[in-house]
N, C-alpha and C positions, 0 to 999 in steps of 0.2 A: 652588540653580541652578548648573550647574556653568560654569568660567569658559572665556569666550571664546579659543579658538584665534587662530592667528594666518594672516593671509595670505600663503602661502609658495609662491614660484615656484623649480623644482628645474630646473636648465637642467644637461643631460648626454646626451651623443653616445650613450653605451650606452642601450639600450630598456629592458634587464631593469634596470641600475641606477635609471633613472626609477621605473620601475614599482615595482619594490621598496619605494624611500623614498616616492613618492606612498602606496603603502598604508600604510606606521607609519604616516607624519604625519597622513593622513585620517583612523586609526582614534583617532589622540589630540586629536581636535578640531577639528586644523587644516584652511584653508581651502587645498587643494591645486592648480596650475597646473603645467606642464610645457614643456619647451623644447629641442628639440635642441640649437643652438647660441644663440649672441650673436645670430645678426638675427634669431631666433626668439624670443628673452627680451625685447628692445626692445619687436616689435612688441606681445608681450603687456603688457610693463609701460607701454607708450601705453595699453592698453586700460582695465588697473588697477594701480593702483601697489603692491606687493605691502610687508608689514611687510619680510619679509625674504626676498634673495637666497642659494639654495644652488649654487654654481656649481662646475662642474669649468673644469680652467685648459685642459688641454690639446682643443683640438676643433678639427673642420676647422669652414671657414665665418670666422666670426669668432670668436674666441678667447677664453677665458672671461678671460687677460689686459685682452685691447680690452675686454670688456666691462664687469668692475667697473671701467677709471678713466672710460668713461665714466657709467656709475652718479653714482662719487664723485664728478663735474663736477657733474653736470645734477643728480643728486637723491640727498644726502650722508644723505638722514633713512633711506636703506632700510639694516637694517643683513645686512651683506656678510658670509656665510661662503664662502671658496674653500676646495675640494676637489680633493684631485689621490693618485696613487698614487705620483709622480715626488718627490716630496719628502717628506721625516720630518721628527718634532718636532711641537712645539704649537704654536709660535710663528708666526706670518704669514713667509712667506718673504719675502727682501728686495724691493723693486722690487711687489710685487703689491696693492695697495689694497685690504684685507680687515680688517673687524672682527676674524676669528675666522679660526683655519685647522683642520682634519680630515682626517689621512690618511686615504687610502684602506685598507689595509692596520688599520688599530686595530681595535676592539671598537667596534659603532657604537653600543653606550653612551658612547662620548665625543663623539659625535654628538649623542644626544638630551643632553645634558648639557650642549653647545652652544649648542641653542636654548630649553633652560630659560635661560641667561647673556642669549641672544636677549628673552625675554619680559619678562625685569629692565631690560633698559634702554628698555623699548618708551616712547616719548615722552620722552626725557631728553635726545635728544642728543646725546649721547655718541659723536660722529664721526670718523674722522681727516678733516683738512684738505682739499679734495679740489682746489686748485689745484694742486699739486705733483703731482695723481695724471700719471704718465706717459704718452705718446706710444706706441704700441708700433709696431715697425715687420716688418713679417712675414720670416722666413729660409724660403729655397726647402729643398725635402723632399733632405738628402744638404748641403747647401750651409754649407761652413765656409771658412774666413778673410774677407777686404775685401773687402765689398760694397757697393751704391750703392742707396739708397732715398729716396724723399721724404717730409720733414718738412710738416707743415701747422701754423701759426703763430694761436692761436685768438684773438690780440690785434689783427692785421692782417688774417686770413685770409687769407693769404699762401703757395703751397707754394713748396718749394727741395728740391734732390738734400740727399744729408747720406749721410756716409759712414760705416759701421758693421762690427760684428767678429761673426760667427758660431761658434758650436763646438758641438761633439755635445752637454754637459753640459748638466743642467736649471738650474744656476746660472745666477739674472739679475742682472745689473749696469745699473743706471740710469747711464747717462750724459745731461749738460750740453750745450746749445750754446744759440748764440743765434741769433734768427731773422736771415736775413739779409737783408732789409730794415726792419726798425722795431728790433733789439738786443732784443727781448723774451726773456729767458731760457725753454729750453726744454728739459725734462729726456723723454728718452727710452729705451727699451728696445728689445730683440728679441726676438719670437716664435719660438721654435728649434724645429720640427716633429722631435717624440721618435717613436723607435721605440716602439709600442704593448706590444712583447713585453716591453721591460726598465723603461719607464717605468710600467707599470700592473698590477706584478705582483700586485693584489690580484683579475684579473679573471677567471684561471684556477677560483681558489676562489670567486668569484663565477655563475660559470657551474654549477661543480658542485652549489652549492645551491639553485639556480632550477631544473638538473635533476629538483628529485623532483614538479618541478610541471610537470605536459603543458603548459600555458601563460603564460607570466608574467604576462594579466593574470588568472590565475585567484586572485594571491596577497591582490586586491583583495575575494577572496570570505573569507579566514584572519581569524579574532581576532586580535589585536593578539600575543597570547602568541607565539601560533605562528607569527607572522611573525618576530616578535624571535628566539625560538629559531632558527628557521632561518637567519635572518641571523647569527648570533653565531655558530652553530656550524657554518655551512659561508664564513663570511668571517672 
């Protein structure tokens, strides 16, 4: 008997990149869902609570940022890979609440390689902490130096202005403060809306190889081979 899939929600603002990963992962067992943004992953993981999240960082809506630390607050047993094309390495980028990270731009055999790591730790536990998961606070589209946002304090429920620093760069810096009425420590970030051109350079090659299909969902018709082919060798 061959062994259970996993239940996996792919939340990602591109169509054809949903589409894409929905067909591997359906062809190799898995039990697949899909999500443009954050308040479209919510409402679905209200619906079911998914083994594991595959989330891009950058999206309009709500941000795949907002959305793993709220994940790691409310429900720390899903485990969390973030995906982005803004950032290299293997490593979880600083400030971001992720079991696992996945550039855009790799071989997405480091992908499926991912959620083999995914399937090993399935009921272990194995979580980071999710009190400490950040605050994010959104930066307007162009919007760099001091700016003014509000904090919301989940000890008093409490909002307050709270002042904060913008720049082009996809580098996140968690900053500290404390709430300002209960002293509840309160670590936060910023959402910095990236130019799609310089931050996602894996989408150009992404496009070209969806190209040999008249329609993206037709890739949900491909054996598994020929989807992986196409995916390696035109990403």
């Amino acid at each position: 008997m061959p062994e259970p899939g996993l239940k996996l929600l792919i939340v990602d603002d591109e169509p054809a990149a949903r589409v894409l990963l929905a067909a591997i992962f359906g062809q190799m067992g898995h039990e697949v869902r899909m999500a443009e943004d954050g308040f479209a992953a919510l409402e679905s993981i209200r619906e079911r609570k998914p083994d594991v999240l595959l989330s891009d960082l950058n999206m309009p809506g709500m941000s795949g940022f907002e959305l793993l630390s709220v994940v790691r607050r409310r429900l720390p047993t899903i485990y969390v890979i973030a995906t982005s094309g803004a950032y290299s390495g293997e490593n979880v980028p600083d400030g971001i609440v992720a079991d696992a990270f996945y550039e855009k731009a790799t071989s997405l055999m480091t992908l499926l390689s991912l959620m083999k790591g995914a399937k090993q730790t399935e009921g272990h536990g194995l979580r980071r902490e999710g009190a400490n998961a950040p605050v994010w606070i959104r930066a307007g589209e162009g919007q760099v130096g001091v700016s003014a946002g509000i904090l919301s304090c989940a000890e008093c429920l409490r909002s307050f202005p709270q002042d904060f620093i913008s720049s082009k760069t996809a580098r996140v810096t968690v900053h500290e403060t404390a709430c300002s009425f209960c002293g509840m420590p309160i670590h936060f970030a910023v959402v910095q809306e990236l130019d799609p051109a310089t931050s996602q350079p894996y989408l150009p090659k992404l496009a070209a190889a969806l190209a040999l299909v008249a329609q993206p969902e037709e890739l949900l018709e491909l054996p598994l081979a020929a989807i992986v082919s196409l995916a390696t060798g035109g990403v």
